[in-house]
N, C-alpha and C positions, 0 to 999 in steps of 0.2 A: 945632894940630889935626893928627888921621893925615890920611895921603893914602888918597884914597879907590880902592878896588880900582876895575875895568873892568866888573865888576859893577855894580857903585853906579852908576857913569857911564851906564851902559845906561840900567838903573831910570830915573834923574833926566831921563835926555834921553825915557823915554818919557812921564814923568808932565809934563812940559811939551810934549810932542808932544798930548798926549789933552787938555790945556787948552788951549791954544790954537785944536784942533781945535774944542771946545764953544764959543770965542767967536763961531764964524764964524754958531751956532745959538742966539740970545740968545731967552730973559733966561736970566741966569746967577743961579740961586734959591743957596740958602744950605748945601742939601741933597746938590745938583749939584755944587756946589762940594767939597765934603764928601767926599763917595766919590769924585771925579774926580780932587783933589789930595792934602786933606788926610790920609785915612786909608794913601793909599801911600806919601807923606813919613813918617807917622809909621812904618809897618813897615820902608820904608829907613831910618831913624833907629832903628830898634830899641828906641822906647820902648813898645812891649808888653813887652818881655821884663823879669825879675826887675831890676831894686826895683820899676819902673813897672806901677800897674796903671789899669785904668780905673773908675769908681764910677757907674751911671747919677744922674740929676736924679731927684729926688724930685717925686714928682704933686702936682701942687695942684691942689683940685676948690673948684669956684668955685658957689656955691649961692646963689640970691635968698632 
């Protein structure tokens, strides 16, 4: 694997600075979690960019 720029290293140490700060503020929901870690992992990983894209879930309506 590349070595990662000084950037990246920034990034990474802030997105575990910003989670750890949310543990101190519990519950940790699913959502929290989400835009807290996952979504800036993924733009530090660069999988929005081309080939990667994202596809929303499909609705499902639940009827009696």
């Amino acid at each position: 694997m590349p070595e990662i720029s000084a950037f990246q290293k920034r990034q990474l140490d802030q997105i575990k600075a910003g989670y750890f700060n949310l543990l101190e503020y519990p519950p940790m929901r699913e959502k929290t979690i989400s835009l807290s870690s996952v979504s800036p992992l993924l733009f530090a990983g660069e999988f929005y960019l081309h080939p990667f894209y994202i596809k929303p879930e499909k609705s499902v309506e639940i009827c009696e």
